[in-house]
C-alpha positions in Angstrom: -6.1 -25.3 70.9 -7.1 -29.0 72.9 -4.7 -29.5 75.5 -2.9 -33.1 75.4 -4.7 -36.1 76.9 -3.7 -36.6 81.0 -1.4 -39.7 81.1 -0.5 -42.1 84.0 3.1 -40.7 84.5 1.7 -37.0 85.3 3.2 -35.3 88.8 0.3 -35.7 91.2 -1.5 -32.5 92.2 -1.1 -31.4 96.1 -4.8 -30.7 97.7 -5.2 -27.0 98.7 -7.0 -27.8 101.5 -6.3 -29.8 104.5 -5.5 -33.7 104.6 -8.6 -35.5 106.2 -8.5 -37.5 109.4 -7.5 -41.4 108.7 -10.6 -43.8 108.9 -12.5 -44.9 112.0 -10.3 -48.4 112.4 -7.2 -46.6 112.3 -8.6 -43.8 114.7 -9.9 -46.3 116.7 -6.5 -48.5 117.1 -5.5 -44.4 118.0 -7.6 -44.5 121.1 -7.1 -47.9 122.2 -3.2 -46.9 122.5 -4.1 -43.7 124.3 -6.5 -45.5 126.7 -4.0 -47.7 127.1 -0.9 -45.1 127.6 -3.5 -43.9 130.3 -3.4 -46.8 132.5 -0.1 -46.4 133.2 -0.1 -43.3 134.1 -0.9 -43.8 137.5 2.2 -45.8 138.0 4.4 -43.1 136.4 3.0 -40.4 138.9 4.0 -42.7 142.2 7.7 -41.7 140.7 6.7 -38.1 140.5 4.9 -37.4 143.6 7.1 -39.4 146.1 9.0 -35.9 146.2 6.0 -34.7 148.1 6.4 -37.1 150.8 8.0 -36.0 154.3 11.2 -37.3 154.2 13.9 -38.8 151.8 11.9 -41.5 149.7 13.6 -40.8 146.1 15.3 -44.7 146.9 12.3 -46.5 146.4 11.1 -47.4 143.1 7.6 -46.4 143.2 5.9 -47.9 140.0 8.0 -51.1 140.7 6.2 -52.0 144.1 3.2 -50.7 142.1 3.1 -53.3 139.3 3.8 -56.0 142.6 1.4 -54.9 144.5 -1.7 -55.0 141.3 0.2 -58.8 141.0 -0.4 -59.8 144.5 -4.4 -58.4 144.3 -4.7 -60.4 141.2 -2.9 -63.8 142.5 -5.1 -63.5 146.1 -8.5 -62.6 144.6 -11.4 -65.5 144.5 -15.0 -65.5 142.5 -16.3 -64.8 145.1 -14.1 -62.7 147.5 -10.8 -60.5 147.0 -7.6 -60.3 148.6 -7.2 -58.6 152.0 -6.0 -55.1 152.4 -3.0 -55.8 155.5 -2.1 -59.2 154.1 -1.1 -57.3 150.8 1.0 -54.6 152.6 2.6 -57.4 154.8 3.6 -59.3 151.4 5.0 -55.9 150.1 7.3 -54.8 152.6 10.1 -57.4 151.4 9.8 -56.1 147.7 10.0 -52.5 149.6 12.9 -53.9 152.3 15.0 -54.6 149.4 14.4 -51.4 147.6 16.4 -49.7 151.2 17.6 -52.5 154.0 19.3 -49.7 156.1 15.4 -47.9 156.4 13.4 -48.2 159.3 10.3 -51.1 159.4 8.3 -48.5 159.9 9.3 -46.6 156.5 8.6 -49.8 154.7 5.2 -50.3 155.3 4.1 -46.5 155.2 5.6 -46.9 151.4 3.6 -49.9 151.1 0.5 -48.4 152.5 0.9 -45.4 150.3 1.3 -47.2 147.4 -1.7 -49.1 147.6 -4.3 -46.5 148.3 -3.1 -44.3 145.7 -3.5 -47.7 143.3 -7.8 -47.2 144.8 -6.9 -43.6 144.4 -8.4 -43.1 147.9 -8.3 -39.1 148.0 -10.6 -38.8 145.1 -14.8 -38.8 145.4 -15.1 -42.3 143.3 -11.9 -43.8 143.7 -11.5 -43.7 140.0 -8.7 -42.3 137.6 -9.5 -40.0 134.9 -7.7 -39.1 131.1 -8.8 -37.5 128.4 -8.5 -38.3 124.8 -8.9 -37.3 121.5 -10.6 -38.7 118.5 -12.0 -38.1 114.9 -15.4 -38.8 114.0 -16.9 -40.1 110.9 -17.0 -36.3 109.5 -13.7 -35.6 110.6 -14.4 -33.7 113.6 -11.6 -33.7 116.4 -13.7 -34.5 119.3 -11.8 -35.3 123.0 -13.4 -37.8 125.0 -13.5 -38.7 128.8 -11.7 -42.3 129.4 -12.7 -43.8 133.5 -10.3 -46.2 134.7 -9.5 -47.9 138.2 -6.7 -50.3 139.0 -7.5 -51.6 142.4 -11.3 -51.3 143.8 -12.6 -52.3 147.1 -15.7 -54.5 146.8 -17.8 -55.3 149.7 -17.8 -59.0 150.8 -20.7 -61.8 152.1 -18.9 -61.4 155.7 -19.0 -58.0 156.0 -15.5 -57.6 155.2 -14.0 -54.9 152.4 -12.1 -56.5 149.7 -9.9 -55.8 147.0 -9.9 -56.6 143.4 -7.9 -55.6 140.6 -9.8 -54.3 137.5 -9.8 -55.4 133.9 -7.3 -52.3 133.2 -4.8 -53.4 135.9 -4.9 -56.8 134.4 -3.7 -55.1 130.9 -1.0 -53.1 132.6 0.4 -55.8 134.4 0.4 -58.7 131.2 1.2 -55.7 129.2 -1.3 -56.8 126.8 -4.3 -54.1 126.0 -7.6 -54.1 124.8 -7.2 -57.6 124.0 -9.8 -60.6 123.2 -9.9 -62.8 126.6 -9.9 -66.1 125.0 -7.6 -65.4 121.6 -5.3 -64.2 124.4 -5.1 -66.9 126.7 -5.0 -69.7 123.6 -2.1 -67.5 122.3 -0.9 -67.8 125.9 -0.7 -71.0 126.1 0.4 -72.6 122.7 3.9 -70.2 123.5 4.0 -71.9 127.1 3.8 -75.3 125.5 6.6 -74.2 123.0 8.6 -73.0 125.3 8.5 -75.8 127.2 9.2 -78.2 124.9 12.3 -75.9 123.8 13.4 -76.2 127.3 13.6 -72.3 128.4 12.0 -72.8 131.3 12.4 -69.3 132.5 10.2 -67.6 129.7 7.9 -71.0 130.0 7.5 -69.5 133.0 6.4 -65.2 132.4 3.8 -67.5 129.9 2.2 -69.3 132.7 1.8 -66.4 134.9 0.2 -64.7 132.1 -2.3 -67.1 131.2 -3.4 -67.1 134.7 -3.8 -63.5 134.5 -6.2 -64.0 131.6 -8.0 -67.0 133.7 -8.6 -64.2 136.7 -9.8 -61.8 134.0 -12.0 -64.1 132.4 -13.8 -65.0 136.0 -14.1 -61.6 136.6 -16.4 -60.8 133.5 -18.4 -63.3 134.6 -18.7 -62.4 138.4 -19.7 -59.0 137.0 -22.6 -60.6 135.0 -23.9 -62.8 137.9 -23.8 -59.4 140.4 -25.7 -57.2 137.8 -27.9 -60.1 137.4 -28.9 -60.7 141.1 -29.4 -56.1 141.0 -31.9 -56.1 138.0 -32.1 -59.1 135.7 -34.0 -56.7 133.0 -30.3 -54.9 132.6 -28.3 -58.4 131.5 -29.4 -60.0 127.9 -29.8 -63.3 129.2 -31.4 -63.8 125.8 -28.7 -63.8 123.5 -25.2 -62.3 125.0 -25.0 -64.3 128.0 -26.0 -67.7 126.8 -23.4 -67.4 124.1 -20.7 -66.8 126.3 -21.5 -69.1 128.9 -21.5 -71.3 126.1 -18.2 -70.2 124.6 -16.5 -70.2 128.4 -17.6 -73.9 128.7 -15.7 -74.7 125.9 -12.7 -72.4 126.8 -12.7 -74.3 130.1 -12.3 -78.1 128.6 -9.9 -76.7 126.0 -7.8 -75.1 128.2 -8.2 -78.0 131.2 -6.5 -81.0 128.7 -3.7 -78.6 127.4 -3.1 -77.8 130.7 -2.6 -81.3 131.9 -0.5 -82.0 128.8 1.8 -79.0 129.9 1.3 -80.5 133.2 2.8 -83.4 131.9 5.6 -82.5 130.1 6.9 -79.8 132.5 7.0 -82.9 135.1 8.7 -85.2 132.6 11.7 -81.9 132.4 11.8 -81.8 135.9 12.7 -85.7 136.6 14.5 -85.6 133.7 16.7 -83.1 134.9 20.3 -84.6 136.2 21.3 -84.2 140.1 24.5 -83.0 141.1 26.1 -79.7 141.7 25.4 -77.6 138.4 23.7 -74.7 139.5 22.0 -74.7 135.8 20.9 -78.2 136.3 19.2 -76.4 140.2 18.0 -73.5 138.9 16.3 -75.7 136.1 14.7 -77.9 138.3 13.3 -75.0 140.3 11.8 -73.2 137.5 10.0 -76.4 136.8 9.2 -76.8 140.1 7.2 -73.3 140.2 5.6 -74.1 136.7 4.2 -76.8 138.4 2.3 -75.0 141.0 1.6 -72.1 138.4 -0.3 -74.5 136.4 -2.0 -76.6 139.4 -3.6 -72.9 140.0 -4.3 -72.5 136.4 -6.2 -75.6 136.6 -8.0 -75.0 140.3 -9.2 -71.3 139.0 -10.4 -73.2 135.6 -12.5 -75.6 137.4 -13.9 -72.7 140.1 -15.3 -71.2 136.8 -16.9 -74.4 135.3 -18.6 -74.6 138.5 -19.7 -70.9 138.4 -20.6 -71.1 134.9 -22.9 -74.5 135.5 -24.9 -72.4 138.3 -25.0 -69.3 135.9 -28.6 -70.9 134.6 -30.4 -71.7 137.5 -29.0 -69.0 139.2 -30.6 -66.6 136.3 -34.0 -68.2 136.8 -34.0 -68.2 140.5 -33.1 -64.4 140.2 -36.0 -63.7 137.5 -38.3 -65.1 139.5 -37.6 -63.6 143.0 -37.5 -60.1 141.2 -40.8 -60.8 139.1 -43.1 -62.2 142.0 -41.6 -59.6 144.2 -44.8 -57.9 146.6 -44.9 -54.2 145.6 -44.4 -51.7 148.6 -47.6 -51.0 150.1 -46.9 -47.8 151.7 -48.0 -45.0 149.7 -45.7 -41.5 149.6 -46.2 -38.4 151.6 -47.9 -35.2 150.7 -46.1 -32.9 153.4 -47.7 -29.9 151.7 -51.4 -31.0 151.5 -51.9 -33.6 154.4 -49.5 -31.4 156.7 -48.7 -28.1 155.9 -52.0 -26.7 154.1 -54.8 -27.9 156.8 -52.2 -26.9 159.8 -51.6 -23.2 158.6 -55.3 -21.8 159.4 -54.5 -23.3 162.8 -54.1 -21.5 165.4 -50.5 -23.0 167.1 -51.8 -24.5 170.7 -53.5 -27.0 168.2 -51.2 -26.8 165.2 -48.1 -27.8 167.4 -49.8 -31.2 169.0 -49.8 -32.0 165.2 -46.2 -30.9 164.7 -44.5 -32.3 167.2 -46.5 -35.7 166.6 -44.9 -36.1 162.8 -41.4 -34.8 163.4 -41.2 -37.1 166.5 -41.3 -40.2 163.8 -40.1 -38.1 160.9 -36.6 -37.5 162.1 -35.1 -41.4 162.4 -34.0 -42.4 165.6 -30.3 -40.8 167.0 -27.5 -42.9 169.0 -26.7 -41.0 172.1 -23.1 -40.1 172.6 -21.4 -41.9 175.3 -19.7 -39.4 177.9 -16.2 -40.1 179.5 -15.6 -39.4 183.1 -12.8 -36.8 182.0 -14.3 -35.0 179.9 -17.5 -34.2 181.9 -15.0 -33.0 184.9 -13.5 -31.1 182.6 -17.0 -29.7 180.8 -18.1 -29.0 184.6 -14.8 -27.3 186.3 -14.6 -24.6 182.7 -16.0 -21.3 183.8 -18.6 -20.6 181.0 -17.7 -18.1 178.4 -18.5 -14.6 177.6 -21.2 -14.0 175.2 -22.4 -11.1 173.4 -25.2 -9.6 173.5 -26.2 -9.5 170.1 -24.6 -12.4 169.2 -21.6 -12.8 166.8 -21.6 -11.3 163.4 -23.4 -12.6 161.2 -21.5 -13.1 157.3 -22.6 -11.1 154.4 -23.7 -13.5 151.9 -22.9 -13.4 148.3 -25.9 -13.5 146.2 -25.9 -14.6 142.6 -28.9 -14.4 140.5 -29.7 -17.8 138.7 -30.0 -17.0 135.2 -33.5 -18.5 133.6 -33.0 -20.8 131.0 -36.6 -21.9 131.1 -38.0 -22.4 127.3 -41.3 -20.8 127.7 -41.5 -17.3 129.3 -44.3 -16.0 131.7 -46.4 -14.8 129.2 -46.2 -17.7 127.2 -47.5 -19.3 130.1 -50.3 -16.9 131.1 -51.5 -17.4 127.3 -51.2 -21.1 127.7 -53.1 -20.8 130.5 -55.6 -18.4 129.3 -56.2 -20.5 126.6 -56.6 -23.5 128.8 -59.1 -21.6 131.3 -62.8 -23.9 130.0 -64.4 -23.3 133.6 -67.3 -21.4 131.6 -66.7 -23.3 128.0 -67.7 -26.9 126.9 -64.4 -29.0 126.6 -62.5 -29.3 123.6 -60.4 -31.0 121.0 -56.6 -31.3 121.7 -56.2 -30.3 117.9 -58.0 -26.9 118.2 -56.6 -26.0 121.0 -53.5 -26.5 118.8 -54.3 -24.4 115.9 -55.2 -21.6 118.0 -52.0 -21.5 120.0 -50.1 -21.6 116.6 -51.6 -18.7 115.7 -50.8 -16.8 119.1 -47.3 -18.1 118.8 -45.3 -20.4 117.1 -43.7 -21.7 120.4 -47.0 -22.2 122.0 -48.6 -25.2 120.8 -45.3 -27.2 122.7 -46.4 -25.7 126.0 -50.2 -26.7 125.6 -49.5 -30.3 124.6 -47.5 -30.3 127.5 -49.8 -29.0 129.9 -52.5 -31.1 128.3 -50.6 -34.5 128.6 -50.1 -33.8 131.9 -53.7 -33.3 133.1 -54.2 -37.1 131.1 -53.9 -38.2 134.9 -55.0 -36.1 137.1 -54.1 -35.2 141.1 -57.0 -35.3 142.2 -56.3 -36.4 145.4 -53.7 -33.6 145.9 -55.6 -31.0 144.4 -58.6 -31.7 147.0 -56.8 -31.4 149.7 -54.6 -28.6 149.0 -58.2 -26.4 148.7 -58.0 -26.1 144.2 -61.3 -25.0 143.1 -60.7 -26.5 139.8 -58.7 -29.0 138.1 -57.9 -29.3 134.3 -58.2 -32.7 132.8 -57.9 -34.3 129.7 -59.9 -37.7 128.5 -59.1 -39.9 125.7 -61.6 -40.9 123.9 -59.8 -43.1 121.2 -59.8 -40.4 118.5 -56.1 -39.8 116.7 -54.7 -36.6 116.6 -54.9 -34.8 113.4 -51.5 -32.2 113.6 -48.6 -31.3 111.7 -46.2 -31.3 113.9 -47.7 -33.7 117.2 -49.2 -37.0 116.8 -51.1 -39.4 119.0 -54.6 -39.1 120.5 -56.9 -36.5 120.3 -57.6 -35.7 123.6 -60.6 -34.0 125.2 -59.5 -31.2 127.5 -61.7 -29.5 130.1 -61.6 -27.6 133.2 -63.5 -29.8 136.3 -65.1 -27.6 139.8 -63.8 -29.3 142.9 -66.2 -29.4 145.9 -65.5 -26.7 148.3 -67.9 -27.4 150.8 -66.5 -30.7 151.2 -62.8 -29.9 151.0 -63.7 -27.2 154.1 -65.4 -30.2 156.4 -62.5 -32.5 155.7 -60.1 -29.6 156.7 -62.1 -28.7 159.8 -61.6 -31.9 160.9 -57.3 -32.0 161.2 -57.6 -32.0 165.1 
């Protein structure tokens, strides 16, 4: 019996097993939306943890002053240099004054404070913030993942001076736009501000300006970062391809964005005089809001033209860099070897001549010391305190706790004694990398890694070191341009032999350390 053909209107079958995990664009727009739920975080846990303050702070909106205070780092910041650290907190404390009049001066600006160094996040090690996400890789795995954030950093400045400067996150929480394209977003920003100026709502015209000056700041700041890792290694930017095009791309942003702002320019001055006098507070309150676009957009402009002037220098600035860092003179001072120029030729000594030699090298060794100043009261009271009892013995020593570190070394001991053993040609002519090779395989599978490894290493030999910590022999290795012929390692062929070291004249040169 044939069972009937399957049609197009037959149920659908439910999977036994478990759904799979959406693709990687929809996981990804996933994690952009939890990185970008972590940002705010932060602000969230001002609200939570002002219970933990001393005193009765449950009146102040916490993430509030937040949000002003990453605005005011953001507004104050240069290209060059950030915004300083009291003249934020003195532009807080009327945002905080209003929160609670009736509260002391002195409440205000420890609120203000506090707000601000937990926006560094200045208890932890590197001033960073911390979440942790999940995603689903191309197999399907749930994997969580580490997402490091800052809002506000403190950047060192030309002067001397500590500055602060908001990061690329703290620009997204505070235009409450995230993960988005720099230039798509200011375009975007500023076709709405011409719309909405041209409509007349003057008050949304102006939350648009502010915005695209946000995107102006962020857009510097990619750059400064650029120039700052260029000037620290020039090998680590791609001055090849990446940077040209966007230095390219930002010049164009900039004259785009320089004659539609001085249309908007324009038109929001024609609204203004346009406006009728007289009484109406409407017809005020309009006026003003133009009045503030103006300025808003007269800084759009300035921070635009600070940034064609950075961008212009970015060039020369790349080549002066390249060639300070490639003609640089390499160190001439050569490192210390505090076992065999020190320690091994001193130990035979006897210590009338050994400490001449001591106290010589850990005079200079040790960096010089800045003496502590002494007050006048605290010497009288250093000379008037009877001295204190002390023990004879000494106090008590603490029992320490011991743990054994467990040995996660590959290769055991006798892996290594065999290695060894096999590497001991004192009384053999030298041989081929590749039989040495074979023969470990057949000792152990494990043991051809160790002898390639010990065999690379002698390639270059310390000879130096050897000599003068008192090695009778030395194993080298000489590459004589034959290629390896292995399963399992390629690359030369070296020749591997053991070397005698001249005692007699490692024994003269050690009789001579005075």
């Amino acid at each position: 019996m044939t069972s009937p053909a399957p049609t197009d209107t037959a149920p659908p079958q439910l999977s036994a097993g478990p759904r799979p995990a959406q693709g990687p664009a929809a996981d990804e727009g996933l994690a952009r939306r939890l990185r970008a739920l972590a940002c705010t975080a932060p602000l969230h846990d001002l609200d939570v943890r002002k219970a933990n303050l001393a005193g009765e702070y449950s009146v102040y909106a916490m993430a509030e002053v937040a949000l002003a205070a990453i605005d005011l780092v953001t507004l104050n910041m240069d290209f060059d240099t950030g915004a300083d650290h009291d003249q934020i907190v003195a532009r807080l404390l009327p945002r905080v004054a209003a929160q609670a009049p009736r509260r002391p001066a002195a409440e205000h600006e420890r609120v203000a404070r506090w707000v601000l160094e937990n926006l560094i996040n200045v208890g932890s090690v590197d001033r960073g913030f911390r979440a942790v996400y999940g995603t689903f890789g191309t197999d399907g795995v749930y994997t969580r993942r580490d997402y490091d954030f800052k809002l506000i950093e403190e950047v060192p400045g030309y002067d001397g001076t500590v500055y602060l400067r908001t990061t690329d996150e703290a620009v997204n929480v505070l235009v409450g736009a995230l993960d988005t394209d720099v230039t798509s977003a200011q375009i975007a920003a500023e076709v709405k501000l011409e719309v909405l100026i041209n409509r007349g709502r003057l008050a949304d015209a102006q939350l648009a300006a502010e915005q695209a000056r946000y995107r102006t700041v962020q857009y510097s700041e990619t750059l400064r970062r650029t120039l700052e890792a260029t000037r620290r290694n020039v090998r680590a930017v791609d001055w090849l391809h990446t940077v040209p095009d966007m230095i390219a791309e930002a010049l164009d942003h900039v004259a785009d964005r320089y004659r539609h702002e001085n249309a908007i320019l324009t038109n929001i001055r024609k609204a203004r005089d346009e406006a009728e006098t007289g009484a109406d507070p409407k017809t005020a309150e309009h006026k003003r809001r133009a009045a503030e676009l103006v300025d808003i957009v007269k800084d759009c402009i300035r921070r635009h033209t600070q940034l064609q002037s950075r961008l212009l220098e970015a060039g020369p600035l790349f080549r002066a860099e390249q060639d300070r860092q490639a003609f640089a003179r390499p160190t001439a001072r050569t490192g210390l070897d505090l076992y065999g120029q020190l320690v091994a030729p001193l130990l035979p000594l006897p210590v009338q001549s050994a400490i001449r030699v001591t106290d010589a090298f850990f005079a200079r060794g040790t960096g010089l010391r800045t003496p502590s100043s002494v007050r006048v009261g605290d010497l009288v009271d250093l000379l008037l305190t009877p001295p204190a009892e002390r023990e004879h013995l000494g106090a008590q020593m603490p029992e320490p706790d011991l743990i054994a570190t467990p040995d996660d070394s590959r290769f055991s001991e006798q892996q290594l004694a065999s290695a060894m053993q096999l590497l001991d040609l004192e009384h053999d002519a030298p041989r081929r990398l590749s039989g040495l090779l074979a023969e470990a395989r057949r000792r152990d599978p494990e043991l051809p890694y160790l002898v390639a490894l010990l065999a690379v290493h002698a390639a270059s030999p310390p000879v130096g070191t050897a000599y003068r910590q008192g090695e009778q022999r030395l194993l080298f290795a000489v590459d004589d341009g034959t290629e390896l012929d292995d399963p399992e390692f390629g690359g030369a062929d070296l020749i591997v032999g053991t070397a005698l070291l001249d005692a007699a004249g490692m024994a003269a040169a050690r009789s001579e350390v005075p």
